[in-house]
N, C-alpha and C positions, 0 to 999 in steps of 0.2 A: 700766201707767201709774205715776208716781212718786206717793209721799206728798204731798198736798200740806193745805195749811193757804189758807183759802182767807177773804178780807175784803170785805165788802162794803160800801162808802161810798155811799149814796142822792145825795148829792150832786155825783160827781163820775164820769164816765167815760171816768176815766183806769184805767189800769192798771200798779201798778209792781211787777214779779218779782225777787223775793231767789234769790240762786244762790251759796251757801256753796260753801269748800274741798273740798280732801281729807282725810277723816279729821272733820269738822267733820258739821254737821248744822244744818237751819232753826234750832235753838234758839240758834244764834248771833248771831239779829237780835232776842234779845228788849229791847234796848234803843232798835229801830228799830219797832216793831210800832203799838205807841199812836201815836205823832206819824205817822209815815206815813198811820194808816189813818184818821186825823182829816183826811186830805186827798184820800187817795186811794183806789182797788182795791185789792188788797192780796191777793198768790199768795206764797208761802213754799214751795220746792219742798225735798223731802228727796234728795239725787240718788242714784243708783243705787247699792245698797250699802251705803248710810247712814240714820243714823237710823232713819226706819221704812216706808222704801221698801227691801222684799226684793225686785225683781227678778233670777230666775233668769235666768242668763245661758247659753248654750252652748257661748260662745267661754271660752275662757281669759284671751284677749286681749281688752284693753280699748285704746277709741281715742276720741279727747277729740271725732270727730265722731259715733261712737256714743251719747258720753255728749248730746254737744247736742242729737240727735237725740231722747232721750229727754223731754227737753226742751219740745220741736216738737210732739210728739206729745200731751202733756201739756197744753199751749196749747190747741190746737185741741179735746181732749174738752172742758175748760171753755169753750170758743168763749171765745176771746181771740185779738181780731186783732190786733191791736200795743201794745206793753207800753214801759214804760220799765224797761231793766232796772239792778239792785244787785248788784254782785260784791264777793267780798272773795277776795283770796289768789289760788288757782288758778284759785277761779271769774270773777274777770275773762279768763282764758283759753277757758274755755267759753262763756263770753256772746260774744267776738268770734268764734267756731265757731259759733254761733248764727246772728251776720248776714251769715255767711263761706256759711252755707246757707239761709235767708231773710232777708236785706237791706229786706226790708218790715215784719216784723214789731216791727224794732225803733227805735223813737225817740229814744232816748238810754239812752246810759251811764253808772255810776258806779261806781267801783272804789274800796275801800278794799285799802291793800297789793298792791296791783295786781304780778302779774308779768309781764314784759316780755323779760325778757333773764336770763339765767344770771350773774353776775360770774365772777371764780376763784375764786372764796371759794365759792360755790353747788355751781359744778362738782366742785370737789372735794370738799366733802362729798357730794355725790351720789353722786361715783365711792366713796367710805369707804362708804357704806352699802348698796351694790351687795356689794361685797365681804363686808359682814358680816350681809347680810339672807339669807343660806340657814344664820347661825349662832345669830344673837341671834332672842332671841322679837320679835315686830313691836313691843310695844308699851314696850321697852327703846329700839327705836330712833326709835319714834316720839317717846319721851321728850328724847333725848338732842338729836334735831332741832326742840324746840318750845322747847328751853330754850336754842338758838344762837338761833336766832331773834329767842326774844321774852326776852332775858337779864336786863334790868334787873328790879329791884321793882314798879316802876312796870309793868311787863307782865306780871304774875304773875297778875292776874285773867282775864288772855285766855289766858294758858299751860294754867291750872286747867281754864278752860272747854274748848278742845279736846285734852286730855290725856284727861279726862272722858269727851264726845263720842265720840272713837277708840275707845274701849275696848269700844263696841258692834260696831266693825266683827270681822268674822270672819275669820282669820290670811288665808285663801286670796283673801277681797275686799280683803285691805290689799293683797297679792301684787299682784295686777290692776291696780291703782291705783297700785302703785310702779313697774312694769313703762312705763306713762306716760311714766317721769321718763328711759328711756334715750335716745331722740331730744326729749328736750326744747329743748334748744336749735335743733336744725335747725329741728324745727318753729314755735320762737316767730321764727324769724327768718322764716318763711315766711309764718308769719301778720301780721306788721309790715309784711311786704312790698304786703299786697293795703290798700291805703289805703282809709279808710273817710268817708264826708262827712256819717257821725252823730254827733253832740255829743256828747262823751265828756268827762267830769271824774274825775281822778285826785286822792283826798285820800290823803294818805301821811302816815307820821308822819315827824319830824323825826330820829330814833333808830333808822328802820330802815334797818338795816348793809346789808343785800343787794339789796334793792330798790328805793331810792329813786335811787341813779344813775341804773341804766337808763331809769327813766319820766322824770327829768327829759331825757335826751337824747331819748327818742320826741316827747315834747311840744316843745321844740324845733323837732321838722320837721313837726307836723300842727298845720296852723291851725284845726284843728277840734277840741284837744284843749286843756283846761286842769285846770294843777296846785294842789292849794290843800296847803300844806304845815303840818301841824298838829306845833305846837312842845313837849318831852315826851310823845311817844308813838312806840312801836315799829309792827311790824307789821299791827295790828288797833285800827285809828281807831276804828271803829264801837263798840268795847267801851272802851276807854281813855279816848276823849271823846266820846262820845254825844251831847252839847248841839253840840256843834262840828260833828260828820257832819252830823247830823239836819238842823241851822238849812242849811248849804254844802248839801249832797243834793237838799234840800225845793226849796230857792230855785232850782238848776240845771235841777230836773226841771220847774217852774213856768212856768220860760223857755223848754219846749220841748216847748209841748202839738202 
């Protein structure tokens, strides 16, 4: 079973589950923690690998419905039947492998930096770091790709934080986790494809290069999906504007007990 960080609100029987990136760890929603759990449940899962969930694995191979699975598994020992969940980054990817494998459990969505689609810009740094991930130590390239990402000043607090983070992962579980990123695109096109008719909110920042296209074109064609675009901020809303996610998040998830 994973790390988990577990809140409990007397008042309210809701439930809303945080589900961090790659390379990233729970400690990334500590600016989500207090206002959430002054409303809600409150589960903070550390995912496989990370933080301070060591699950041994067997495989070599890792696969985003193993990791959801981990997930599932994790719900149920705490008995939690349906959650609202919080993603940021890749972890928006795993929460839709979540309802991609139970469709019940989940009530809505919220994604900061949400990924969606590859650009060329994505792909080919993907394809460079393929290239150069059996030369470079993980955490040069893990470097090198936090700082495309989140480049401005103004993103230097979320750069810090999961640069930080990373550094606990161990060379062979960064491996497993990069390993992910070769059919990545097939698969986010596969998973875009199976339409979903749970309330899903996309907060993005206004400055992030690689992913804010794509979700603006998903949102487009799912009338079940809305975009709220926050103006100076890169890839990780939740840390850049924290008053901005929290107040948009809270209110969305409010709408869809």
């Amino acid at each position: 079973m994973l790390y988990t960080t577990k809140i409990f609100n007397d008042n309210s029987t809701e439930w809303v589950v945080f589900v961090h990136g790659a390379g990233g760890s729970s400690a990334v929603w500590y600016k989500q923690v207090k206002p959430f759990s002054e409303k809600f449940n409150v589960l903070l899962v550390d995912l496989r690998g990370h933080g301070q969930s060591k699950l041994k694995s067997e495989s070599k191979k890792y696969s985003f419905k193993l990791i959801a699975n981990d997930i599932l598994v994790t719900l149920k020992a705490h008995s939690i039947d349906t959650a609202h969940f919080v993603g940021v980054s890749l972890g928006s990817i795993i929460i839709k492998q979540v309802y991609s494998l139970e469709p019940k459990i989940v009530k809505s969505m919220v994604f900061a930096g949400a990924v969606t689609e590859l650009n060329f810009k994505s792909r080919l740094l993907l394809r460079i770091a393929r290239i150069f991930n059996s030369i470079l130590p993980y955490m040069v390239l893990y470097k090198i790709f936090a700082g495309i990402m989140m480049p401005k000043k103004n993103h230097q607090k979320s750069r810090k934080l999961f640069v930080q983070e990373a550094k606990k992962l161990m060379d062979n579980e960064f491996k497993r986790w990069f390993k992910l990123t070769a059919r990545l695109t097939s698969y986010l096109s596969e998973l875009e494809k199976g339409k979903s008719i749970i309330p899903k909110l996309y907060i993005m920042g206004g400055e992030d290069h690689l992913f804010l296209a794509p979700v603006k074109k998903i949102v487009e064609n799912d009338c079940y999906s809305k975009l709220s675009i926050v103006a100076n901020c890169g890839h990780v809303v939740n840390i850049e504007n924290p008053v901005v996610f929290n107040q948009l998040s809270i209110e969305f998830i409010q709408k869809h007990y």
